[in-house]
Structure formats: C-alpha cells, structure tokens
C-alpha positions as a Markdown table, in Angstrom:
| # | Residue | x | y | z |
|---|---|---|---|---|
| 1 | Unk | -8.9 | -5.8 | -19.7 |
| 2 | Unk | -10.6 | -5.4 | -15.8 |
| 3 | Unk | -8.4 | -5.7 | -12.9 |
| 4 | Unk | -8.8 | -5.6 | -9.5 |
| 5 | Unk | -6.8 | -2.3 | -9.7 |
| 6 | Unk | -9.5 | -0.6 | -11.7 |
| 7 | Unk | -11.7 | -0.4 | -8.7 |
| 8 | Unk | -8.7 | 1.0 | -6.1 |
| 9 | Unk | -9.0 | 4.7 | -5.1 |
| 10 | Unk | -6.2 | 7.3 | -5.0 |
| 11 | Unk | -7.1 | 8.1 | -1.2 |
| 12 | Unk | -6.8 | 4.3 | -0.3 |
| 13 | Unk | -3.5 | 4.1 | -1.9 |
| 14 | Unk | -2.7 | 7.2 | 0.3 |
| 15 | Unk | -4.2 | 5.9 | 3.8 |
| 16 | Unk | -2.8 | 2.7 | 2.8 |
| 17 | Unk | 0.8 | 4.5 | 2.6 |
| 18 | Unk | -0.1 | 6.2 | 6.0 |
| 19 | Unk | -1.2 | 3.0 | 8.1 |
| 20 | Unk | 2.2 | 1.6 | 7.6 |
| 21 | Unk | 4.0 | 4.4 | 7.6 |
| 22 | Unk | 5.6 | 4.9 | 4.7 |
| 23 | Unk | 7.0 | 7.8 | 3.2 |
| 24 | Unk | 6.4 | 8.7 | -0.8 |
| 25 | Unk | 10.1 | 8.5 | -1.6 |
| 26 | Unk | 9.9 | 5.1 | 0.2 |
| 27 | Unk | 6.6 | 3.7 | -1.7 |
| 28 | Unk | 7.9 | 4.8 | -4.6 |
| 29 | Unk | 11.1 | 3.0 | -4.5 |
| 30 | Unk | 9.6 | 0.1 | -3.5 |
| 31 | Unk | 7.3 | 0.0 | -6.2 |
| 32 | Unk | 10.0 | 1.1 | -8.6 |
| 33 | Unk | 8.2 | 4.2 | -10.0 |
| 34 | Unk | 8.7 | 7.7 | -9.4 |
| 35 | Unk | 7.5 | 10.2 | -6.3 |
| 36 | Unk | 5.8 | 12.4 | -8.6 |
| 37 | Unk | 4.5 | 8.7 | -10.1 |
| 38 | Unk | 2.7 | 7.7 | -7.1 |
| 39 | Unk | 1.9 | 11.8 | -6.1 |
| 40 | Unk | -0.5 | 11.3 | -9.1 |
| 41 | Unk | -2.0 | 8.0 | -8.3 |
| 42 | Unk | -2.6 | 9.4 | -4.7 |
| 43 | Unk | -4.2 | 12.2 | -5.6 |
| 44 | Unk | -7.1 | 11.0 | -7.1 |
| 45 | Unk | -10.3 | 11.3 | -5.5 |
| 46 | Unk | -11.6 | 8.7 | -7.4 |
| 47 | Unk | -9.9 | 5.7 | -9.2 |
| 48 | Unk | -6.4 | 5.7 | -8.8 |
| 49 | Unk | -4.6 | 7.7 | -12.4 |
| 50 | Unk | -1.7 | 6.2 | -13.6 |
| 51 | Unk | -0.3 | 3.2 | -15.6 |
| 52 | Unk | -1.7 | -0.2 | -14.7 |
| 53 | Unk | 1.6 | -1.6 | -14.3 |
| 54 | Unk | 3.0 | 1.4 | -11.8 |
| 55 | Unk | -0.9 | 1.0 | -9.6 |
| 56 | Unk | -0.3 | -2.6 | -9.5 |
| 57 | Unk | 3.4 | -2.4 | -8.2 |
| 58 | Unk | 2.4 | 0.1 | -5.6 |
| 59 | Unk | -0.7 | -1.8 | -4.6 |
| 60 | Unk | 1.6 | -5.3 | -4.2 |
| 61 | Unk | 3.8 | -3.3 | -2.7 |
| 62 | Unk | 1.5 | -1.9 | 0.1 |
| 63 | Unk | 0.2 | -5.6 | 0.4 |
| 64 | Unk | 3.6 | -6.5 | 0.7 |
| 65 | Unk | 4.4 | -4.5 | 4.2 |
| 66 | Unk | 0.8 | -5.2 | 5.3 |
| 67 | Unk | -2.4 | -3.6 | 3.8 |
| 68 | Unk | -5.6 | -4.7 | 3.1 |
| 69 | Unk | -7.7 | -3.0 | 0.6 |
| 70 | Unk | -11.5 | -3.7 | 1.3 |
| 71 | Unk | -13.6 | -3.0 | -2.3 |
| 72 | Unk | -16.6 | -1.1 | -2.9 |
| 73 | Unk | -19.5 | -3.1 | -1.5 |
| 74 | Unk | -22.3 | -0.3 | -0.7 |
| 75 | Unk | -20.2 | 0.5 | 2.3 |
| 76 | Unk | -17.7 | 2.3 | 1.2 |
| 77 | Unk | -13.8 | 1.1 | -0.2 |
| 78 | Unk | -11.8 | 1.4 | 2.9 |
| 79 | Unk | -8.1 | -0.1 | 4.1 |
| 80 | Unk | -6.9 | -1.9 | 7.0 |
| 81 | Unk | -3.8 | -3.7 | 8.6 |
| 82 | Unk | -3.0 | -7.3 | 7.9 |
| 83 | Unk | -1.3 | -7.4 | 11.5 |
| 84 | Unk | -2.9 | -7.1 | 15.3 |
| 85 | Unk | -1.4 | -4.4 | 17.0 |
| 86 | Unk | 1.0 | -7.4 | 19.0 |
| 87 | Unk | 1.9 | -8.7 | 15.5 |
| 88 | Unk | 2.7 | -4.9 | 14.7 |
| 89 | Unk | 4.8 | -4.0 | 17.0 |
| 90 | Unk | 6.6 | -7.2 | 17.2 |
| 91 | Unk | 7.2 | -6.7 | 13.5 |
| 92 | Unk | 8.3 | -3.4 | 14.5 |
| 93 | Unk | 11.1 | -4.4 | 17.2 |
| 94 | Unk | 12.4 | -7.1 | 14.5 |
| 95 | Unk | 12.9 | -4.3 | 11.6 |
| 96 | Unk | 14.5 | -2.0 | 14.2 |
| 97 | Unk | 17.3 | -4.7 | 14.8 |
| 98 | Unk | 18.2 | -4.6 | 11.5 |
| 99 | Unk | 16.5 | -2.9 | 8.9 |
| 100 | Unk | 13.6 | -3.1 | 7.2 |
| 101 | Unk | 12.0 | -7.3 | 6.6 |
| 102 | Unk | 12.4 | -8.7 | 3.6 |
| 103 | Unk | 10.7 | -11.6 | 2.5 |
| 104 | Unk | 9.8 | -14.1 | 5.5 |
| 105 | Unk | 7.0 | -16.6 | 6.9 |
| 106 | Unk | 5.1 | -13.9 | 8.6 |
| 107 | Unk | 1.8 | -14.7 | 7.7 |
C-alpha cells in the first residue's frame, strides 16, 4: 500500500538529520532502530531502503524535532526547518537548561 514515505529520499533523511543536528546514534534511538538501520536508509540516492515501519519512525522522528520534508513537485524534493531562526535558538537555550524537549505546545 502507497505512503507518503514511498516518495522520501535517503539524502533528505540525511540533510534532515543535519539541519537539526542530530547525530546517527541519536536518530536512531529516537526512532528505535539501529545506526547501521538508518546508515542504510540514508544512503540512498534515491528512495529511502529500509522497512516501512523503521522510514516512518525516523521520518516522525525528524518531524518530531522540527523538519519539513517538501515532496517531489518538478522542483526538486528538498527539507527545511519548522522553526525561524528566533524560534530556534530560543528552543535551543530551553534544551540547554535541561536536556533535550520532550513533548510540549511549541507549535
């Protein structure tokens, strides 16, 4: 059955990880899947390879701390940051007090 992971590229999974600065080891956990897990969805240069379930969990994951995947539309698949830079580093200064977020109102 199609899902809006069928369409989601290994190298926006991988930019994705590297707007919000995320390490592998800390993707992964998140997501609940192994490093060497997501190193294969990542790699891709097309669609991202991998279980459905473990894509998905990285992608809500990613969506989670703040990413955007933009689709396919002629243009190019691309990502970007939920946040403004303000709302960023704001989010920033709160984590460093304490850790990373967990779930909250920031929309």
């Amino acid at each position: 059955m199609p899902s809006s992971q069928d369409h989601l590229l290994g190298r926006q999974i991988a930019a994705a990880r590297a707007l919000i600065g995320l390490s592998k080891a800390e993707l992964a956990a998140e997501a609940k899947i192994t490093v060497e897990a997501l190193r294969q969805i990542e790699s891709a240069s097309g669609a991202a390879v991998g279980p459905a379930d473990a894509i998905a969990a990285v992608r809500a994951a990613l969506e989670q701390a703040g990413a955007v995947f933009i689709p396919e539309d002629g243009l190019g698949a691309g990502v970007r940051l939920k946040f403004t830079r303000l709302e960023t580093r704001q989010i920033g200064r709160w984590e460093g007090e304490g850790g990373r977020a967990a779930d909250d109102d920031v929309p």
